[in-house]
Backbone as CSV, one residue per row, in Angstrom:
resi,resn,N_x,N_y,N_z,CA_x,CA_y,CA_z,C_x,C_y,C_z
1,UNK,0.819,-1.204,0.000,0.000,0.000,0.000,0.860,1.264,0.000
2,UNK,2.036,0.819,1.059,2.970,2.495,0.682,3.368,2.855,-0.210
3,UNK,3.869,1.786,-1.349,4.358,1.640,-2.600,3.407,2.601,-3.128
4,UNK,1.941,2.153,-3.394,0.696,2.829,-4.181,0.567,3.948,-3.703
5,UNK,0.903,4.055,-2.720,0.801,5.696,-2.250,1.855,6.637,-2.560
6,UNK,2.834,6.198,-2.511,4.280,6.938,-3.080,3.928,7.024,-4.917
7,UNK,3.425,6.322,-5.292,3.434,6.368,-6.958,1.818,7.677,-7.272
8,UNK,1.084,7.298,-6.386,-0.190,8.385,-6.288,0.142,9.600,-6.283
9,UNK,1.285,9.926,-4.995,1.517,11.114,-4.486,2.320,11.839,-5.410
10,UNK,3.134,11.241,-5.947,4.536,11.948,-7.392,3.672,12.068,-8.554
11,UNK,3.019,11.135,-8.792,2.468,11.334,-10.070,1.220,12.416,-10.171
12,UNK,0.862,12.873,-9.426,-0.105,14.297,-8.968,0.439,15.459,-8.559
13,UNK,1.621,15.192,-8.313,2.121,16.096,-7.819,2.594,17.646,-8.743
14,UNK,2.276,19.025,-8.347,2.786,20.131,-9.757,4.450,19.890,-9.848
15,UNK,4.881,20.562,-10.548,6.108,20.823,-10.821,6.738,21.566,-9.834
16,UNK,6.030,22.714,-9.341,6.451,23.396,-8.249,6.731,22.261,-7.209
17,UNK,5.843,21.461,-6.976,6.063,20.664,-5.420,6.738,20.075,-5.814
18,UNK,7.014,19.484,-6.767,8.026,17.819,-6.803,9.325,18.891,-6.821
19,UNK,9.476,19.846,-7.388,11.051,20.374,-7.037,10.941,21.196,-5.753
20,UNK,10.090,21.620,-5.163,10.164,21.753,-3.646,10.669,20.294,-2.703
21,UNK,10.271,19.549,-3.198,9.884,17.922,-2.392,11.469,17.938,-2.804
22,UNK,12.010,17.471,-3.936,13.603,17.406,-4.565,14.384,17.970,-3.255
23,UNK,14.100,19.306,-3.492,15.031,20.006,-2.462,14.785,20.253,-0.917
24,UNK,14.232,19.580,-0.608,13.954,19.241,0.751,15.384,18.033,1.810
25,UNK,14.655,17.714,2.709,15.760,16.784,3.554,14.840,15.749,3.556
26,UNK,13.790,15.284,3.271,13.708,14.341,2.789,14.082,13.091,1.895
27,UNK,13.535,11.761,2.320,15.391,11.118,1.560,14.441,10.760,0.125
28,UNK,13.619,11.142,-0.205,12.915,10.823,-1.278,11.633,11.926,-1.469
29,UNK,11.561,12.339,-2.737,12.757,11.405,-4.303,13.956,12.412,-4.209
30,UNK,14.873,11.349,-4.817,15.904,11.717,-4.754,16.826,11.991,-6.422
31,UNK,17.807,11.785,-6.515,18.213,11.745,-8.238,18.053,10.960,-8.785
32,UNK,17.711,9.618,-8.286,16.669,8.281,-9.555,15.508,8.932,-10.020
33,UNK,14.622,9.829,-9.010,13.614,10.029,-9.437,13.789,10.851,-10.452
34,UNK,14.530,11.758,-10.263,14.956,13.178,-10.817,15.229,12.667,-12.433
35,UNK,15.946,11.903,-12.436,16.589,11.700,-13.586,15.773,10.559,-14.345
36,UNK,14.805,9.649,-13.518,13.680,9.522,-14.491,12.642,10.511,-14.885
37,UNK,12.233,11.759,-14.297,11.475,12.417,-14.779,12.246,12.926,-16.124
38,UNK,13.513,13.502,-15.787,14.241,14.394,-17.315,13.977,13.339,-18.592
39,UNK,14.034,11.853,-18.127,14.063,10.997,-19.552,12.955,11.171,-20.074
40,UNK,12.105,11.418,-19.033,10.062,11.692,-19.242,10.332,13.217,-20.094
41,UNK,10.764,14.142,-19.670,10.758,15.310,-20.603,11.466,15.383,-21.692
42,UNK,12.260,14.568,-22.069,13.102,14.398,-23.092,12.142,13.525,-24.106
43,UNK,11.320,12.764,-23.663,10.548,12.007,-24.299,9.243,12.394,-24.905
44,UNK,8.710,13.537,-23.979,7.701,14.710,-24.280,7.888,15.238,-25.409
45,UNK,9.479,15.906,-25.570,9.964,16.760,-26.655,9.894,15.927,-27.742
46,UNK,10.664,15.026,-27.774,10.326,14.290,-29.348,9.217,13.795,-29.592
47,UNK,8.516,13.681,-28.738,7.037,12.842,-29.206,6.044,14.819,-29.478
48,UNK,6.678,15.944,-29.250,5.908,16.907,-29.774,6.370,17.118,-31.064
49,UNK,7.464,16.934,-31.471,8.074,17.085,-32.728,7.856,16.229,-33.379
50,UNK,6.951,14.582,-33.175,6.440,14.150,-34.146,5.607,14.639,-34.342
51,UNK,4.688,14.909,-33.465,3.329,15.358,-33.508,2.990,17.086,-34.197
52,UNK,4.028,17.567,-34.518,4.485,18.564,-35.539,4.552,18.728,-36.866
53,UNK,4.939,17.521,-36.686,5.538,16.623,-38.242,4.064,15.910,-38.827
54,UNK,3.335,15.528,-38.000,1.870,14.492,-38.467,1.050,15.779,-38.607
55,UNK,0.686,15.440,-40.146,-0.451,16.014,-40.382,-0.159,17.080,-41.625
56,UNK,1.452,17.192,-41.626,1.330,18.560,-42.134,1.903,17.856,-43.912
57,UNK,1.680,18.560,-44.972,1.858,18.192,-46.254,3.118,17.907,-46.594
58,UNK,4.038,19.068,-46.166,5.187,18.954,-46.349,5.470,17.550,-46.100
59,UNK,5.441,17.107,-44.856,6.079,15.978,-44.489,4.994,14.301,-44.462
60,UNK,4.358,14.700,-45.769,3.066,13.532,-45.693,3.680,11.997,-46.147
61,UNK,5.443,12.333,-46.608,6.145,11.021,-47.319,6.185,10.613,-45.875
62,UNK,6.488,11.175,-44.773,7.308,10.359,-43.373,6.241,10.377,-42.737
63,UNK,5.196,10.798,-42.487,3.792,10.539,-42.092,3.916,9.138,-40.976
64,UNK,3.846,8.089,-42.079,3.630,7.000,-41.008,4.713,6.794,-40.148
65,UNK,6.082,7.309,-40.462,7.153,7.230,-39.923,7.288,7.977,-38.137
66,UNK,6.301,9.500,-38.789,6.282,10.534,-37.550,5.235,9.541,-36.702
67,UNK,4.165,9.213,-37.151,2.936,8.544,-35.943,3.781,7.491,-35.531
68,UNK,4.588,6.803,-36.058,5.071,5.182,-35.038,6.283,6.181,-33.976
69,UNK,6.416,7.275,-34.212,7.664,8.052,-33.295,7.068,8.534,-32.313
70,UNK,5.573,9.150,-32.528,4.788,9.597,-31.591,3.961,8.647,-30.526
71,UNK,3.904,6.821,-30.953,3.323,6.208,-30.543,4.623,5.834,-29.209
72,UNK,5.643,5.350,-29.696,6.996,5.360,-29.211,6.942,5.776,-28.240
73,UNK,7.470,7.329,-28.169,7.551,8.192,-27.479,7.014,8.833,-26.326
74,UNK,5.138,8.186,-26.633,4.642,8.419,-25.612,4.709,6.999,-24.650
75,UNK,4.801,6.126,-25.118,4.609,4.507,-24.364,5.810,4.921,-23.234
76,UNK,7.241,5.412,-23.938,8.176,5.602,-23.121,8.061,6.982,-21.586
77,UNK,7.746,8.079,-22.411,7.226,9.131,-21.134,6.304,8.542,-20.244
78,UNK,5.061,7.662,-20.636,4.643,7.489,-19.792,5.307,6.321,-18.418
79,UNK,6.485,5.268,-19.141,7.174,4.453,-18.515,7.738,5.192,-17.423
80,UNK,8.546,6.180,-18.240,9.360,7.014,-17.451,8.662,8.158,-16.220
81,UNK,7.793,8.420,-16.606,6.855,8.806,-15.091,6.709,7.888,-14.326
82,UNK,6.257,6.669,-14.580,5.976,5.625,-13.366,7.402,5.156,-12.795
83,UNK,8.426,5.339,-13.396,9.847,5.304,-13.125,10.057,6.396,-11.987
84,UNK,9.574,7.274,-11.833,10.063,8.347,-10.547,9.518,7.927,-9.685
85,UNK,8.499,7.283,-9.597,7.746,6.579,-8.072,8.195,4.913,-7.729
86,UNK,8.614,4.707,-8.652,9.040,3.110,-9.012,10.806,3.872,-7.723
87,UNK,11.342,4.371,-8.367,12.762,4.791,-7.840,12.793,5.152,-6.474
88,UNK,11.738,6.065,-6.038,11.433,6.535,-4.369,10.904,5.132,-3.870
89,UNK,10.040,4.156,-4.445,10.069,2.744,-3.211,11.532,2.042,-2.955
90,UNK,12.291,1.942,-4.236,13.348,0.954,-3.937,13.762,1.655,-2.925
91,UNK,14.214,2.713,-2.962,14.947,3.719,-2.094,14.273,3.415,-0.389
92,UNK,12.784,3.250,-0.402,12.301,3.205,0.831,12.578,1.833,1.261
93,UNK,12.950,1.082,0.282,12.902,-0.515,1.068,14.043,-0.951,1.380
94,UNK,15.501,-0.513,0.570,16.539,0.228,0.931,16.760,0.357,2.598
95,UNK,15.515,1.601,2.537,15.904,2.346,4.235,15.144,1.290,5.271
96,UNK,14.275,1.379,4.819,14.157,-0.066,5.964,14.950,-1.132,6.369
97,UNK,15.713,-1.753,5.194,16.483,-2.980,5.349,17.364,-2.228,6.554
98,UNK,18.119,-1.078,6.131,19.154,-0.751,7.116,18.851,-0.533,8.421
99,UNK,17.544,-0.333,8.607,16.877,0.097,9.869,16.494,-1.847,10.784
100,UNK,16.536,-2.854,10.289,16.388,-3.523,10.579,17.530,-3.569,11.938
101,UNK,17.099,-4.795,12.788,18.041,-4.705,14.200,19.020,-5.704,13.958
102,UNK,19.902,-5.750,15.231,21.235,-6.540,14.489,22.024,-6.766,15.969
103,UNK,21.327,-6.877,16.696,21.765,-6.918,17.903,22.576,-8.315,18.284
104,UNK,21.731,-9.274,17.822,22.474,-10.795,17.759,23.027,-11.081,16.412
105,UNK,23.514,-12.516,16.112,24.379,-12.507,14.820,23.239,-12.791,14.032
106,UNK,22.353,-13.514,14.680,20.957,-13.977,13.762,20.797,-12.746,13.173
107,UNK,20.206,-12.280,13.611,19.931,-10.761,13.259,20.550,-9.753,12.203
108,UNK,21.779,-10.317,12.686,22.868,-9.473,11.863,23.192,-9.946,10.317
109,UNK,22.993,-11.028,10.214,23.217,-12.012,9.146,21.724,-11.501,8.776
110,UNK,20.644,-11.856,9.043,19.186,-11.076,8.349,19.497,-10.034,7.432
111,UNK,20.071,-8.775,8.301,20.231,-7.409,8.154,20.444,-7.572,6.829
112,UNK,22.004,-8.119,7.110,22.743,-7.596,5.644,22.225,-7.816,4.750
113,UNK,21.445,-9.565,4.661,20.946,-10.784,3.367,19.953,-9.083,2.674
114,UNK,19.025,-8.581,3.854,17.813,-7.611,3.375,18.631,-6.189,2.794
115,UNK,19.606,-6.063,3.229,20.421,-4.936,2.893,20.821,-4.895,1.029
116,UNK,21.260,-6.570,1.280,22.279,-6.554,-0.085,20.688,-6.795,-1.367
117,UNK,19.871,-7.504,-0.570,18.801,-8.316,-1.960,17.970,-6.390,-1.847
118,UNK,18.227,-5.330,-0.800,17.130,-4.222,-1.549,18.316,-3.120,-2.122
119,UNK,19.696,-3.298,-1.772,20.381,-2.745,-2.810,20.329,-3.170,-4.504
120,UNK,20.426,-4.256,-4.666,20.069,-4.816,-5.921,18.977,-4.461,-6.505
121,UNK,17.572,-4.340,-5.862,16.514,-4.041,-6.541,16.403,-2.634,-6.616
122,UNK,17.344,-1.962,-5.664,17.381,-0.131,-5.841,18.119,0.495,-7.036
123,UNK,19.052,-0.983,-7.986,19.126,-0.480,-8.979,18.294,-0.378,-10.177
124,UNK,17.241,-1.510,-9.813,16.618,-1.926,-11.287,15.604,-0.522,-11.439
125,UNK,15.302,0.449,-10.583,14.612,1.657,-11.287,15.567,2.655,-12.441
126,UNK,17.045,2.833,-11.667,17.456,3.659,-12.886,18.496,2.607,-13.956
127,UNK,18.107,1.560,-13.802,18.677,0.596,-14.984,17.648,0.774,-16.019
128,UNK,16.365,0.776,-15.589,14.775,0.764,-16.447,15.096,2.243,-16.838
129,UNK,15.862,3.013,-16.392,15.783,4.486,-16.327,16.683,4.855,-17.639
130,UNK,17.800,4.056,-17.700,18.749,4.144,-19.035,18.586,3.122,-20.226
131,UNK,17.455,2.428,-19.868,17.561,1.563,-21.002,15.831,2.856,-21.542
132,UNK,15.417,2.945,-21.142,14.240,4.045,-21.828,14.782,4.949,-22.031
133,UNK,16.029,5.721,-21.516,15.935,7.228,-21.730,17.073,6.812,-23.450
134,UNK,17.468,5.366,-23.406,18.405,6.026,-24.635,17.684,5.096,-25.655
135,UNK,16.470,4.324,-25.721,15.203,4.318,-26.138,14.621,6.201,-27.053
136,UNK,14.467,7.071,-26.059,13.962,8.179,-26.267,15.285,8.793,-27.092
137,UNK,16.512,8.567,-26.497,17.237,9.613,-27.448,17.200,8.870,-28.769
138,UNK,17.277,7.673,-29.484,17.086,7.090,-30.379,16.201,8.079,-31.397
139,UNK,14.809,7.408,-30.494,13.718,8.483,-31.740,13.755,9.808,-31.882
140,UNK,14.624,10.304,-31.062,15.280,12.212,-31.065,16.199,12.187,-32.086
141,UNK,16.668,11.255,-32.199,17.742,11.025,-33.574,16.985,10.918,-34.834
142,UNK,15.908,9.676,-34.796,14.850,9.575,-36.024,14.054,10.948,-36.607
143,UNK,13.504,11.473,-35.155,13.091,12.433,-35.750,13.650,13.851,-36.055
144,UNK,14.756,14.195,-36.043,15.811,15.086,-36.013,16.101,14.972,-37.628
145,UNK,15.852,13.432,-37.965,16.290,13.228,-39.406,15.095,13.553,-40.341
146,UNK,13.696,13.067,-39.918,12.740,13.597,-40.663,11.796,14.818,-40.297
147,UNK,12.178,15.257,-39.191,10.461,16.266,-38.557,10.703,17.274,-39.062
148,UNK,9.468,17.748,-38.885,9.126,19.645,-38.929,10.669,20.529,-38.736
149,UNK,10.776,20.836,-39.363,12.433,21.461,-39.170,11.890,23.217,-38.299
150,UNK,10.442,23.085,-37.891,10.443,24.551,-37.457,10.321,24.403,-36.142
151,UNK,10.314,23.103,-35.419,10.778,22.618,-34.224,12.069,21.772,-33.824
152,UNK,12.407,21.259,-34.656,14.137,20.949,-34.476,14.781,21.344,-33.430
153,UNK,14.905,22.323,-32.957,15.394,22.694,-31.513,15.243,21.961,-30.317
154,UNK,13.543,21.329,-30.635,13.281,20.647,-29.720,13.928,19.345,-29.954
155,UNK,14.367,18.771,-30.856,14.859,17.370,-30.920,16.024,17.143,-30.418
156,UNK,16.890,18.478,-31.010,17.832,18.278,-30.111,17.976,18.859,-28.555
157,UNK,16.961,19.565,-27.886,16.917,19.673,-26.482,16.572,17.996,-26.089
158,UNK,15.661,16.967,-26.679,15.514,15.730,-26.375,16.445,15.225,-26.057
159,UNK,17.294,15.223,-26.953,18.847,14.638,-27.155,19.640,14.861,-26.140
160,UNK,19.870,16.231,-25.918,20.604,16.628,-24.816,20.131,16.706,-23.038
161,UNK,19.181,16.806,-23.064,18.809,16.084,-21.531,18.126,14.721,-21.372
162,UNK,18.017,13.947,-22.896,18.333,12.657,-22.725,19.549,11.806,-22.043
163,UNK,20.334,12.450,-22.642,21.819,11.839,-22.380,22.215,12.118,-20.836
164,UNK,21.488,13.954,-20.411,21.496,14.256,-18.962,20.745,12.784,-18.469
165,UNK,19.796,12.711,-18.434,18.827,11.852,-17.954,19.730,10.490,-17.592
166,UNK,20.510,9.789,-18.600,21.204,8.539,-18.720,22.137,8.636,-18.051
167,UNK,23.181,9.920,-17.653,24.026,10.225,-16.992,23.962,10.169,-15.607
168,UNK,22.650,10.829,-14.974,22.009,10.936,-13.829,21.779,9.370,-13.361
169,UNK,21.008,8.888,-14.356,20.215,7.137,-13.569,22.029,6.335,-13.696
170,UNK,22.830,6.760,-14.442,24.012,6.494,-14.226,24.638,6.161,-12.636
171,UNK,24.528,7.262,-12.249,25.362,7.630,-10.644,24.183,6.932,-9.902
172,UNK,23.408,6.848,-10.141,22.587,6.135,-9.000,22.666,4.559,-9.209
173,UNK,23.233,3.870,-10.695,23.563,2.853,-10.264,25.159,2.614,-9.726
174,UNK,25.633,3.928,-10.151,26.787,3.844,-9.257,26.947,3.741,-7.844
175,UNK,25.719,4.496,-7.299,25.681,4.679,-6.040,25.152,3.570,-5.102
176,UNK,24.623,2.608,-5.689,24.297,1.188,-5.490,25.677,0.354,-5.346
177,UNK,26.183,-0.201,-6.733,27.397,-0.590,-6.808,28.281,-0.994,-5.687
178,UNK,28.481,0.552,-5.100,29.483,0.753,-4.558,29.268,0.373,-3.181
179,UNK,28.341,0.286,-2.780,27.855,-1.194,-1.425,28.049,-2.281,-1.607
180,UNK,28.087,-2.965,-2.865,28.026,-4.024,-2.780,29.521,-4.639,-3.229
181,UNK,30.479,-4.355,-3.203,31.428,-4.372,-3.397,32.212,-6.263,-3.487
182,UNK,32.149,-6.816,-4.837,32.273,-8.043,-5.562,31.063,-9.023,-5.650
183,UNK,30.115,-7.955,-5.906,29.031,-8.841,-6.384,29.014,-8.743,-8.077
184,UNK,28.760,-9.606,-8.628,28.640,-9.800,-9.544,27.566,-8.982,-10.484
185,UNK,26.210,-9.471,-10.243,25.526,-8.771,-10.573,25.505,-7.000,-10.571
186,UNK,25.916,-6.840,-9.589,26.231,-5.049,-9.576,27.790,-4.617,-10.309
187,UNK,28.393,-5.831,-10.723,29.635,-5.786,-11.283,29.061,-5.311,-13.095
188,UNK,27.807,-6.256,-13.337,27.280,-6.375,-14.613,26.287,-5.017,-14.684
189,UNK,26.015,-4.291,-13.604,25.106,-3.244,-14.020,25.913,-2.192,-13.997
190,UNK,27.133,-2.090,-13.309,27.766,-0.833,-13.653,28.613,-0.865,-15.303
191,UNK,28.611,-2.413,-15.625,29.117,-2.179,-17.418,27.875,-1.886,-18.198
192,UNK,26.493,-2.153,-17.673,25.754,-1.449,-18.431,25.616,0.082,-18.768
193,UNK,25.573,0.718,-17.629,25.487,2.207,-17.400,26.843,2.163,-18.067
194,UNK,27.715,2.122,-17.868,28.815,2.705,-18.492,29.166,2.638,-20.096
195,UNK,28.188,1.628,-20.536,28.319,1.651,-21.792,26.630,2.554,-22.600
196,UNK,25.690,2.981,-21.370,24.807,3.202,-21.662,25.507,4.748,-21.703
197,UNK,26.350,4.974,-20.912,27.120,6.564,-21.357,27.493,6.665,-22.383
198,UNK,28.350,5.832,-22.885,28.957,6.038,-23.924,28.033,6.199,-25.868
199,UNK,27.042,5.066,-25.349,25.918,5.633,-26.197,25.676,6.915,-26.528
200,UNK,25.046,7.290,-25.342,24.356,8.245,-25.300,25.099,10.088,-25.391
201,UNK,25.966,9.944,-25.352,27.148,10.657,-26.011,27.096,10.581,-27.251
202,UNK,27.551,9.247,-28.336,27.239,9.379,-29.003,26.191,9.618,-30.064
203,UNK,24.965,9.320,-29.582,23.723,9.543,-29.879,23.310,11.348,-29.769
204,UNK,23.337,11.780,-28.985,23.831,12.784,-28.476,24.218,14.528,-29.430
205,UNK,25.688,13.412,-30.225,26.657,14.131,-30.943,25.595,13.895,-32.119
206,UNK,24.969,13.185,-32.438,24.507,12.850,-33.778,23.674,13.689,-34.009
207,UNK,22.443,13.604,-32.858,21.206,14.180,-33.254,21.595,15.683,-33.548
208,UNK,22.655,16.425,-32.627,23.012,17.576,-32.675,23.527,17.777,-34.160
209,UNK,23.991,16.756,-34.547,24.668,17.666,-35.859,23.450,17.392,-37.066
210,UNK,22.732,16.765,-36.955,21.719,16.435,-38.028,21.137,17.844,-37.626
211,UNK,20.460,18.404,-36.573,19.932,19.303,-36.346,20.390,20.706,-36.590
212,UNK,21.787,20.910,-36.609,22.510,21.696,-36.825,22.548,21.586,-38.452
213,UNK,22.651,20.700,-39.175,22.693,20.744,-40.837,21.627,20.935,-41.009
214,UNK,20.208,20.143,-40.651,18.821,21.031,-41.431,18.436,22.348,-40.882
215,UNK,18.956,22.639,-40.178,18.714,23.826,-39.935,19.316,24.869,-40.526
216,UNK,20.612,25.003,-41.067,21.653,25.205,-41.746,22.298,26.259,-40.897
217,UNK,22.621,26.038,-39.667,23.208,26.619,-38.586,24.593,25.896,-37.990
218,UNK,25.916,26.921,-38.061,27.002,26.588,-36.963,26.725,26.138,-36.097
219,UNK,27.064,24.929,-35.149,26.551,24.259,-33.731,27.082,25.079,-32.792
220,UNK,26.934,24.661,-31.718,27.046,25.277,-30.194,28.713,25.019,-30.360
């Protein structure tokens, strides 16, 4: 039930409060959440720049191309919202494990087993977090190549706080990781993120320069 209530409460929440709530001393949400919402706005942007692109004559050859980008795009924002409340439970089950008692060895041996099995699952929100957000920079690339060139800006703002986004759910599986020190499995999620950087860099560089040539503008 707390779970459902933590996903109720973020997902209603304005913009004003959730970055009031951010910057609070509260231990949630924290930068999983944070950085699944940016993949959610990064995902907004290109799914408006299909939706730019649909409908209009100019672009009636890529038509079906723009609606499967817009269908995309939204399946993913909406993932990626339920991803910021998904990220504040692991985090809470997390704090519980540590709060558990440990007074005897029984106990103590409990602790950790609950410690190490809700570190592991505190990564799988921003693992879900980089495998969607470079999902989203993908179709920021697609549509960078075919959309409305009188929103282009926006494809590549997708692009570029996409990659923020991947960078962010990055450190938080770093920040996992680094508890668990020769586990395997957290051995295999920090080569994901790290190669999910390197993507997304390059993905990144791309969309920017496609955007920068139809536009017929010097880059940043």
């Amino acid at each position: 039930m707390e779970g459902h209530q933590v996903e109720q409460s973020l997902s209603s929440q304005s913009v004003s409060d959730f970055a009031e709530a951010l910057g609070s001393n509260a231990p949630t949400p924290g930068g999983g959440a944070a950085s699944a919402l940016v993949g959610a706005l990064a995902a907004a942007l290109a799914e408006m720049v299909a939706r730019f692109t649909v409908g209009r004559a100019k672009y009636r050859e890529v038509e079906p191309q723009a609606q499967d980008i817009v269908r995309q795009a939204q399946e993913e924002r909406e993932a990626l919202v339920a991803l910021v409340a998904d990220d504040a439970t692991a985090f809470q089950t997390v704090s519980a494990a540590y709060a558990l008692p440990k007074t005897g060895e029984t106990e103590r041996q409990a602790r950790e087993a609950a410690i190490h099995d809700a570190l592991q699952q505190a990564m799988q929100p921003p693992l879900h977090t980089l495998r969607r957000s470079l999902a989203v920079m993908k179709l920021a690339r697609e549509i960078a190549q075919i959309g409305n060139t009188t929103v282009l800006s926006d494809a590549a703002c997708a692009a570029t706080i996409g990659e923020a986004a991947i960078r962010a759910a990055a450190l938080n599986v770093l920040a996992n990781v680094a508890l668990l020190p020769g586990d395997e499995t957290a051995a295999a999620a920090l080569a994901k993120a790290r190669a999910a950087c390197d993507e997304a860099l390059h993905l990144r560089d791309e969309t920017l320069a496609l955007v920068y040539r139809r536009m017929g503008v010097e880059g940043l």
